[in-house]
C-alpha positions in Angstrom: 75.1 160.2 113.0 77.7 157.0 114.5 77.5 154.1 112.7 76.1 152.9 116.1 72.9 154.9 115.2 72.6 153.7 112.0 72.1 150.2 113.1 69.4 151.0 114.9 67.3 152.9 112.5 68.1 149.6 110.2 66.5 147.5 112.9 63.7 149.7 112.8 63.7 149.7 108.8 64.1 145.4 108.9 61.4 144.8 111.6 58.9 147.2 109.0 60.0 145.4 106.2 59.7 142.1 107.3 56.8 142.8 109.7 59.4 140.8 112.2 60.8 142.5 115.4 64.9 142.3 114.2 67.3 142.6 116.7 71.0 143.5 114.7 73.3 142.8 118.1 75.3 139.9 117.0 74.6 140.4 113.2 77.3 143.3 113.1 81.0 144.1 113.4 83.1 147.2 114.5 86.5 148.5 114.4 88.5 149.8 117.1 87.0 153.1 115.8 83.2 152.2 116.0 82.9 151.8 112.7 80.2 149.2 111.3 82.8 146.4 108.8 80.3 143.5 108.7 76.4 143.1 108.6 74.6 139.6 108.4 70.9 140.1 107.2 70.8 136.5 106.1 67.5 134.5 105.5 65.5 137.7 105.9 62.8 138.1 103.0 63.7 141.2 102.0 62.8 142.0 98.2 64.6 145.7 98.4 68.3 147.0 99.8 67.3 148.8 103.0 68.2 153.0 103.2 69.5 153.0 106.4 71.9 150.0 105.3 73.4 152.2 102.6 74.9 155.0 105.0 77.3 152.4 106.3 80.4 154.3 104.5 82.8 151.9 105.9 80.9 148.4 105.5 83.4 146.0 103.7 81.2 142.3 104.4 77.6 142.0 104.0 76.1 139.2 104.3 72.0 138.6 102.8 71.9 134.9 101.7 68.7 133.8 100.9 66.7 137.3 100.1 64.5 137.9 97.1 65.8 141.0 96.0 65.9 141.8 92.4 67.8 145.1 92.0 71.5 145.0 93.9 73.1 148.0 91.9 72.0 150.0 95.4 74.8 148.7 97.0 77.3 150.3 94.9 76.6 153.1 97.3 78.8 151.3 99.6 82.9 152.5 98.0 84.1 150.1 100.3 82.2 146.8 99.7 84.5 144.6 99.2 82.8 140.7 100.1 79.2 139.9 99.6 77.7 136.4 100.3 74.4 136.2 98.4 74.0 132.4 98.3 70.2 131.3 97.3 69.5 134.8 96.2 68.4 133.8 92.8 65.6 136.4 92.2 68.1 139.0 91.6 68.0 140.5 88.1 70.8 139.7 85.6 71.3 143.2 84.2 71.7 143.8 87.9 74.2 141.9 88.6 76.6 142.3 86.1 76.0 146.4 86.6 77.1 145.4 89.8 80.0 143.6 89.2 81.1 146.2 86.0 80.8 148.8 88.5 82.2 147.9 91.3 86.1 147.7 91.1 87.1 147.6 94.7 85.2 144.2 95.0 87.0 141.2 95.9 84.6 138.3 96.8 81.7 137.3 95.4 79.3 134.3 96.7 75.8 133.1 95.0 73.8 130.1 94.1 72.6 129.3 91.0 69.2 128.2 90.1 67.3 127.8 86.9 65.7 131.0 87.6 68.8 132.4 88.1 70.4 132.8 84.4 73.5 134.8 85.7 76.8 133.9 84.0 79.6 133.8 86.5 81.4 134.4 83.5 80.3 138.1 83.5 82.4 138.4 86.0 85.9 137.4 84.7 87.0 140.4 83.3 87.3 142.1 87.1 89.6 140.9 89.7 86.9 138.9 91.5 87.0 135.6 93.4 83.8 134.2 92.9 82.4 130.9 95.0 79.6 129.2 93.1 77.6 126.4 95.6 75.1 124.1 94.7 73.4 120.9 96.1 73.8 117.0 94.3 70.4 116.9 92.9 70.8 120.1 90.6 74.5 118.8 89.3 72.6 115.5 88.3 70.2 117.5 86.5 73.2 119.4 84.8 74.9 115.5 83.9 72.0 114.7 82.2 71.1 117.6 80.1 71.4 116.9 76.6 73.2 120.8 75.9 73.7 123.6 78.1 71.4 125.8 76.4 71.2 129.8 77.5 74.2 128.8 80.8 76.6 126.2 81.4 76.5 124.3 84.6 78.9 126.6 85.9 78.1 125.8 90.0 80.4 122.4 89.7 83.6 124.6 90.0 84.3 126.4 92.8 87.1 128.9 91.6 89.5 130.7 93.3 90.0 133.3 90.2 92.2 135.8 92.1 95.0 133.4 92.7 94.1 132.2 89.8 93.8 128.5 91.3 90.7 126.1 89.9 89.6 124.1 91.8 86.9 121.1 91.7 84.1 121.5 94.2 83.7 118.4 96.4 80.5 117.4 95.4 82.0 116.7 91.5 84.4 114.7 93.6 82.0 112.6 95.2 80.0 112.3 91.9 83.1 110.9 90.2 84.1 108.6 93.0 80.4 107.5 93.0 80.4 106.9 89.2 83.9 104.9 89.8 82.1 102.7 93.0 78.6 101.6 91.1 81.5 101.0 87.1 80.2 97.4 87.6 76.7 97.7 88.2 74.1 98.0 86.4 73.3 101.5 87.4 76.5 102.9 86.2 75.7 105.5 83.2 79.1 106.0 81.0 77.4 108.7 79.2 76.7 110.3 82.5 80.4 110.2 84.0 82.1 111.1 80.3 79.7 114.2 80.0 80.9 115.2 83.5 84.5 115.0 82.4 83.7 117.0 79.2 81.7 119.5 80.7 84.2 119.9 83.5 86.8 120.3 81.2 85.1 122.8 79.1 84.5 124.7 81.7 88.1 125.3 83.1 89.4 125.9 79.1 87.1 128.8 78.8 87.7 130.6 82.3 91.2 129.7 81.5 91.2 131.3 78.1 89.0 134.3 79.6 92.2 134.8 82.0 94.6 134.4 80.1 93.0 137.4 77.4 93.5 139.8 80.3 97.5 139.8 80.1 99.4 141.6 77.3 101.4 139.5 74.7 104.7 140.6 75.0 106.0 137.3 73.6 103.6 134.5 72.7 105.1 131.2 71.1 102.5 129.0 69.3 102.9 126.2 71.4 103.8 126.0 74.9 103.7 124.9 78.0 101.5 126.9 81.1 101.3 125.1 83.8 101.9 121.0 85.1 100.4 119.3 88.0 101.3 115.8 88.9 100.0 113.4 91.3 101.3 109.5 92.2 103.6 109.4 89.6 106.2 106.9 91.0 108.0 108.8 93.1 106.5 111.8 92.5 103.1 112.5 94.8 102.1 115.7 93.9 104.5 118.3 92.5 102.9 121.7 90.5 104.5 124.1 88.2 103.2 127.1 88.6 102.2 129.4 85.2 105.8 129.6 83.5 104.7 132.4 81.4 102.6 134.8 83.3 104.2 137.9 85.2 101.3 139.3 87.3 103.0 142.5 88.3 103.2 143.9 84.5 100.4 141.6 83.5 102.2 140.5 80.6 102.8 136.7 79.3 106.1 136.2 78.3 106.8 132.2 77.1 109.8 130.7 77.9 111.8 130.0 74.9 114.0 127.6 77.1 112.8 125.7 80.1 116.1 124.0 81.8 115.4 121.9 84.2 118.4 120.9 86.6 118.5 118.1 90.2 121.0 115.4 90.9 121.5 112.2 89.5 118.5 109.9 90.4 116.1 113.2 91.7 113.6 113.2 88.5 114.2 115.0 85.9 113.4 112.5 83.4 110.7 111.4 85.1 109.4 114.7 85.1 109.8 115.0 81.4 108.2 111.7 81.0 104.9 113.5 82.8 105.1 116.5 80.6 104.6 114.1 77.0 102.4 112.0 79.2 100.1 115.4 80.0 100.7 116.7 76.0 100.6 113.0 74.1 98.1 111.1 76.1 99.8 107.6 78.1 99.8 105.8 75.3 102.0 105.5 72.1 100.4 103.9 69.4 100.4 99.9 71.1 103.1 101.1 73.8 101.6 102.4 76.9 103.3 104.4 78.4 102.3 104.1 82.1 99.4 103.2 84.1 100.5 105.4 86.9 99.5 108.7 88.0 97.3 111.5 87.1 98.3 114.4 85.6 96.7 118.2 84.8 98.7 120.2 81.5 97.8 123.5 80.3 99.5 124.7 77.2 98.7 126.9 74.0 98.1 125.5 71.1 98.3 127.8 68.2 98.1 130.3 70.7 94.6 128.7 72.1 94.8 126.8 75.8 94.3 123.7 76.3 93.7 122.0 79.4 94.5 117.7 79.5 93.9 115.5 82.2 94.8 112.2 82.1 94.9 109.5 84.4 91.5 108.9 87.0 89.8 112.1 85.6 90.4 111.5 81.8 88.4 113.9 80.0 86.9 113.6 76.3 88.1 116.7 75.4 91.7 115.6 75.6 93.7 117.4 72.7 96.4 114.5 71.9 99.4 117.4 71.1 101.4 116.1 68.0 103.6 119.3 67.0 106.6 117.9 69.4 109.6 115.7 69.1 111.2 114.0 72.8 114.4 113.0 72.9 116.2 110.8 76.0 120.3 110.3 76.8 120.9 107.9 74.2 120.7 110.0 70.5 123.3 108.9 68.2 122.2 106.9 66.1 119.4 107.3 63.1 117.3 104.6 61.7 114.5 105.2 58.1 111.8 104.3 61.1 112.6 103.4 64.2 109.7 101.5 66.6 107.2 102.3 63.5 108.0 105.9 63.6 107.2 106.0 67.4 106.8 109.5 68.2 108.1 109.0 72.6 110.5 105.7 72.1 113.6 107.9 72.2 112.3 109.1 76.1 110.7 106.2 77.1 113.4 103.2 76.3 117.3 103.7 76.5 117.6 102.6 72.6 117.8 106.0 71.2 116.8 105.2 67.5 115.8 108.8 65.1 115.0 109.4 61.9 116.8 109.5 59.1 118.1 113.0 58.5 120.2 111.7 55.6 117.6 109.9 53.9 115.4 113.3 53.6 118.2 114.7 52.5 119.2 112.8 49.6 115.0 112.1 48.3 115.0 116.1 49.0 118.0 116.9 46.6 117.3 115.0 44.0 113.6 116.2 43.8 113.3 119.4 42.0 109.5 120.4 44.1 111.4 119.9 47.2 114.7 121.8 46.4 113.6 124.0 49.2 113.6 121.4 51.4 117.1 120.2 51.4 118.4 124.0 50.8 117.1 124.9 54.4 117.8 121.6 56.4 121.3 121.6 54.7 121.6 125.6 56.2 120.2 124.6 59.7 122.8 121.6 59.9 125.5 123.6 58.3 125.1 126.8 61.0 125.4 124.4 64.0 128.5 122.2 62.9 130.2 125.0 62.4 133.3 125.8 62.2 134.2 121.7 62.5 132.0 121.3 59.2 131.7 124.1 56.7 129.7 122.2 54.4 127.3 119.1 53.6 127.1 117.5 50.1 125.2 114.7 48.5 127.7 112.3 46.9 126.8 110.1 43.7 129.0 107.5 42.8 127.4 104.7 40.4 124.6 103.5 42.0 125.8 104.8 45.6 124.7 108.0 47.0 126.1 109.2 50.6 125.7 112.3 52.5 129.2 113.3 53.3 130.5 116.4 56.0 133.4 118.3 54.4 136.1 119.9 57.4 137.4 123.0 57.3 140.8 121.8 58.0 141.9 119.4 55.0 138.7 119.1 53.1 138.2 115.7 54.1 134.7 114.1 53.0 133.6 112.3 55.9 130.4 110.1 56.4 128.4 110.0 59.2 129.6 106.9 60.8 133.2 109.0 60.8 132.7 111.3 62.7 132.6 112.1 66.2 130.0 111.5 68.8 129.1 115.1 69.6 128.5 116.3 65.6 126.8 112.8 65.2 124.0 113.6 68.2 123.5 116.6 67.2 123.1 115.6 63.5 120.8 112.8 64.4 119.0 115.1 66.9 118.0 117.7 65.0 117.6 115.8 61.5 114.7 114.3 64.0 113.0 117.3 65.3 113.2 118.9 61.3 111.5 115.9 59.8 109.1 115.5 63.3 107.8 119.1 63.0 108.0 119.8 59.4 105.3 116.5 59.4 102.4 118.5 60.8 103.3 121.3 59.1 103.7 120.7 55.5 103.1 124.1 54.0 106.6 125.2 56.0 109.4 125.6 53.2 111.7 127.4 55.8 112.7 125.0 58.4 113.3 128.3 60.4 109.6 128.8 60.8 108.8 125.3 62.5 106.8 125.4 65.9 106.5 123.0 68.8 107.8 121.7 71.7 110.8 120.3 71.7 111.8 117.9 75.0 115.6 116.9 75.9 117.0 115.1 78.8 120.9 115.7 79.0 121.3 118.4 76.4 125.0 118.5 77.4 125.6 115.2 76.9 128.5 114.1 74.1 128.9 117.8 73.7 132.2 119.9 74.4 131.6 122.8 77.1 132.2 125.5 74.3 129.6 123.4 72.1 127.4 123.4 74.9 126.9 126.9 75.3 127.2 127.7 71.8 124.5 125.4 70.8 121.4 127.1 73.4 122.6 130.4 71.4 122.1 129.0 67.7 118.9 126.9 68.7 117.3 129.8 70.1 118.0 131.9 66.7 117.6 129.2 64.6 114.5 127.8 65.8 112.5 131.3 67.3 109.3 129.6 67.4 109.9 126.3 69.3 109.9 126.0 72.6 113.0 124.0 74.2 112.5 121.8 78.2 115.7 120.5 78.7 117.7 118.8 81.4 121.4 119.4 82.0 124.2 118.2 84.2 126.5 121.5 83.4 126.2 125.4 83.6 127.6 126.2 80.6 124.4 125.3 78.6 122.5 128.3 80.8 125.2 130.3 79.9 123.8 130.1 76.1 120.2 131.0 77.4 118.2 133.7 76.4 116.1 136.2 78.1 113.5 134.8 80.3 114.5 131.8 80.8 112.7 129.4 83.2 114.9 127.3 85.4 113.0 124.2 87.8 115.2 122.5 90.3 114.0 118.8 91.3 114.7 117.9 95.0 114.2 114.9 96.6 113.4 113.7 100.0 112.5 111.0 102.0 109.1 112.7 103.5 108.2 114.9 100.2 109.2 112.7 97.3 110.3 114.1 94.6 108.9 118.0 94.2 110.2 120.8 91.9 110.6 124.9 92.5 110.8 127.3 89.9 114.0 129.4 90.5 113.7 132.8 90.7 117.0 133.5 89.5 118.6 135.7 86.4 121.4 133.5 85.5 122.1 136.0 82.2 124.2 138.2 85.3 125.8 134.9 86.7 129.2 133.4 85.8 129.8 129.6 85.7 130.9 129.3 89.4 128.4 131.5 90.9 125.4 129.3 88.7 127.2 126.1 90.5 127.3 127.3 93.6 123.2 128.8 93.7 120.1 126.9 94.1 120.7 125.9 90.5 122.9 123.5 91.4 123.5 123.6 94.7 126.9 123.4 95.0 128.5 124.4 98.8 132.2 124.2 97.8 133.7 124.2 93.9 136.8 124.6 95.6 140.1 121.5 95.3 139.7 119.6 98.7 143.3 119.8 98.9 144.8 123.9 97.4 145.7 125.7 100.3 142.9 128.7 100.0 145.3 131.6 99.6 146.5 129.7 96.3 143.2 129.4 94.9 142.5 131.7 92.1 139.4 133.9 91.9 139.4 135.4 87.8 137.2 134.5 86.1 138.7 134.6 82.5 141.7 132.1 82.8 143.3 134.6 80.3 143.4 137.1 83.9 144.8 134.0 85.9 148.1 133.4 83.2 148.2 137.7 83.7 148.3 137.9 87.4 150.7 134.9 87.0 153.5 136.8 85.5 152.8 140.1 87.4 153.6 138.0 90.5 156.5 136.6 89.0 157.8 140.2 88.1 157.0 141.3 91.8 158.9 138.3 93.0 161.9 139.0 90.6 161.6 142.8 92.1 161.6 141.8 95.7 164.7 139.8 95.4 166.1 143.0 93.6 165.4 145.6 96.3 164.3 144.0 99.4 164.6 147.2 101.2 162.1 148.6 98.9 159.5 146.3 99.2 160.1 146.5 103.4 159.6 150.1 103.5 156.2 149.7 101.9 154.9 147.5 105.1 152.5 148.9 107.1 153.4 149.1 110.5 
């Protein structure tokens, strides 16, 4: 029997069951084979899956919005099923449904309407691959807004998710609610509960389909604390610019944090600006009395303690906002320290060009002389120690009268100097991390190993004051030194990549006159790439690293200069040869 023929016994079968002549032309599909893709038995009242429907071996759409049938698991008959639109049909069964929807693998698209007869979690559903399209009409959301808990189901219709991508987004009507809210602020009409308990239960909502996807990925490596995914809207020059899940490889299904983030762009492009938004989406926009902007809206997901959050702050502010505290942020200006700088502001180094820390040497001394908190200075002193190295070989506490100093001893000479004394590169990196140590260690008090801190840790210029060799150097003992903190960090130079671990995320900021400013995640495994070949990719965007004026048959291609000063004297020896024995250096041309 064709497809064709099947068709027209369920035309037969339709117009019995709904006591209604039913004509099917129009309300199927065909391939270039004759065989029946797409059926449309919308709005029909059928309570039961018709037979004759069920032979349709090849039907991949069906569409029955609007039935009243209870029991779906028939259609499991059909292997190759692979979108069904049952919007309005909210007298099916639940234990049907989900049957369905366990059962089913090769679905991909599934459409309904919820009702409050209709107590079918959409949430079921999120342990298949399914995209699954929730509608519903202004009058039931209201009734959602103004229920006082959710009870057996959570208003789940006011998201319309894209799960396969996975993309969330809001449907239009919570839109129009929240612009509607925003319109009537100043009336008397205008319900704050109302508009707060739609933030909070929209937000709820996308943490726990976001935590539901996120459990389907293996850990390979999961740091406490770190960054997902950033969307950015009207941020100065910034309009809309999204950062895709850093973490997630979807081809072994595995998440994998970035221990380093880098994030590169010319001078004047963003890259502060876009570090600016990331403490904006983790802190909140305000710092104690400082706000920090009244610009833009912004959309973070992060882990924290290895749970995601989702913040959203600007126009759609939600309640459930989780104010991050375990990071430190540090902007250009980082050599100098200060007891409590800006009332131990936790963004001012960022935010304002007066780069003010706190005082690493202070700890260090109250540590020292405290016999409960020996542990304390021990592992700071080690931490400080390993990266000043092999300048500094050791740090001491000095007591002289009623003077106490904390003074760096060189390995050349054994000089004692202070702080002030030395150089700009071992002073940033002093203050710097003294910083993050006394930052972190804040919120996590029961840590006696500095080693064992978490966070987030945000720098913009990492290479600045820092020699080239200290630049790449300094990725490498950050990285071991600090395994559970995760680094976002802007840089002018390669040679900090060059220090990067495995899995590294690199964003490039570009900038144009129609887009703004917008960001791409590189695809790129710079661990392969030498210093020229990093300037001259998408990293950096170099065209030419070449002298403007060295003829090009002079210019020298090692890559170790230790092979340039080699091939130097074998062409000198040549040329000393060639003067030698002309003739035998003409009788090897080729003619």
């Amino acid at each position: 029997m064709t497809d064709i023929e099947i068709i027209e016994l369920l035309e037969k079968e339709l117009s019995i069951m709904t006591k209604v002549e039913i004509t099917m032309k129009g309300s199927f599909q065909t391939d270039e084979n004759g065989n029946v893709t797409s059926v449309d038995i919308a709005y029909l009242k059928l309570t039961e899956i018709p037979t004759s429907l069920l032979k349709l071996k090849n039907l991949k759409t069906l569409y029955m919005q609007e039935t009243l049938i209870v029991d779906i698991t028939p259609l499991l008959k059909l292997k190759k099923l692979q979108y069904l639109d049952c919007t309005g049909c909210d007298k099916i069964d639940t234990d049907s449904f989900i049957r369905f929807l366990e059962q089913g693998k090769q679905l991909k698209y599934v459409s309904f309407f919820i009702s409050w007869s209709f107590k079918i979690f959409p949430r079921e559903a999120l342990n298949h691959n399914l995209t699954l399209n929730t509608n519903h009409d202004r009058d039931y959301l209201e009734t959602c807004l103004n229920m006082d808990g959710y009870g057996e189901f959570p208003p789940l219709p006011m998201l319309e998710l894209g799960y396969r991508n996975p993309q969330f987004y809001y449907n239009n009507y919570l839109y129009e609610l929240i612009d509607k809210y925003k319109r009537a602020e100043n009336s008397n009409n205008y319900d704050r509960n109302k508009n707060s308990r739609l933030n909070q239960i929209k937000n709820e909502i996308i943490s726990e389909l976001l935590n539901r996807y996120y459990k389907k990925y293996k850990k390979k490596n999961e740091l406490p604390y770190s960054i997902r995914k950033i969307s950015i809207y009207y941020f100065y020059e910034i309009e809309e610019l999204l950062i895709d899940y850093f973490a997630i490889n979807k081809e072994t299904k595995e998440i994998n944090d970035p221990h380093w983030i880098f994030i590169t762009g010319e001078n004047g492009y963003g890259k502060s600006l876009l570090l600016r938004a990331i403490i904006i989406g983790l802190f909140g926009d305000k710092d104690g009395n400082a706000i920090l902007t009244n610009e833009g809206d912004f959309y973070l997901e992060f882990t924290n303690n290895k749970e995601l959050c989702v913040n959203t702050v600007g126009s759609n502010f939600n309640e459930n906002f989780v104010s991050f505290q375990k990071f430190a942020a540090y902007g250009p200006a980082r050599l100098n320290k200060s007891p409590r700088p800006f009332n131990d502001s936790k963004t001012n180094s960022l935010f304002n060009s007066v780069g003010e820390l706190l005082d690493i040497e202070e700890r260090l001394i109250a540590w020292e002389k405290d016999d409960g908190q020996e542990s304390y200075f021990n592992s700071a002193k080690e931490i400080l120690e390993n990266l000043l190295k092999p300048q500094i070989k050791e740090i001491i506490i000095d007591r002289k009268g009623t003077e106490t100093t904390v003074k760096y001893i060189e390995f050349k000479g054994d000089n004692k100097r202070e702080f002030k004394e030395l150089a700009s590169g071992y002073r940033s990196v002093i203050s710097m991390i003294g910083d993050i140590i006394i930052r972190l260690s804040k919120h996590q008090p029961e840590i006696k190993d500095f080693k064992e801190l978490a966070g987030i840790v945000i720098i913009d210029e990492i290479d600045l004051h820092l020699h080239p060799k200290w630049q790449k150097t300094m990725i490498e003992k950050l990285t071991i030194l600090f395994p559970k903190i995760q680094f976002i960090v802007s840089t002018h130079s390669p040679i900090p990549i060059l220090g990067a671990p495995e899995n590294t995320v690199i964003i490039n900021i570009q900038r144009t006159e129609n887009k703004g400013i917008t960001a791409k995640k590189l695809d790129i495994d710079v661990s392969k790439l030498t210093p020229n070949s990093i300037l001259t990719s998408p990293v950096f965007g170099f065209e030419d690293i070449n002298s403007n004026e060295a003829d090009i048959d002079e210019i020298e291609t090692a890559d170790i200069y230790s092979n340039v000063e080699a091939e130097k004297r074998m062409k000198a020896k040549l040329r000393i040869l060639k003067q030698n024995d002309e003739d035998f250096f003409n009788s090897l041309k080729v003619e």
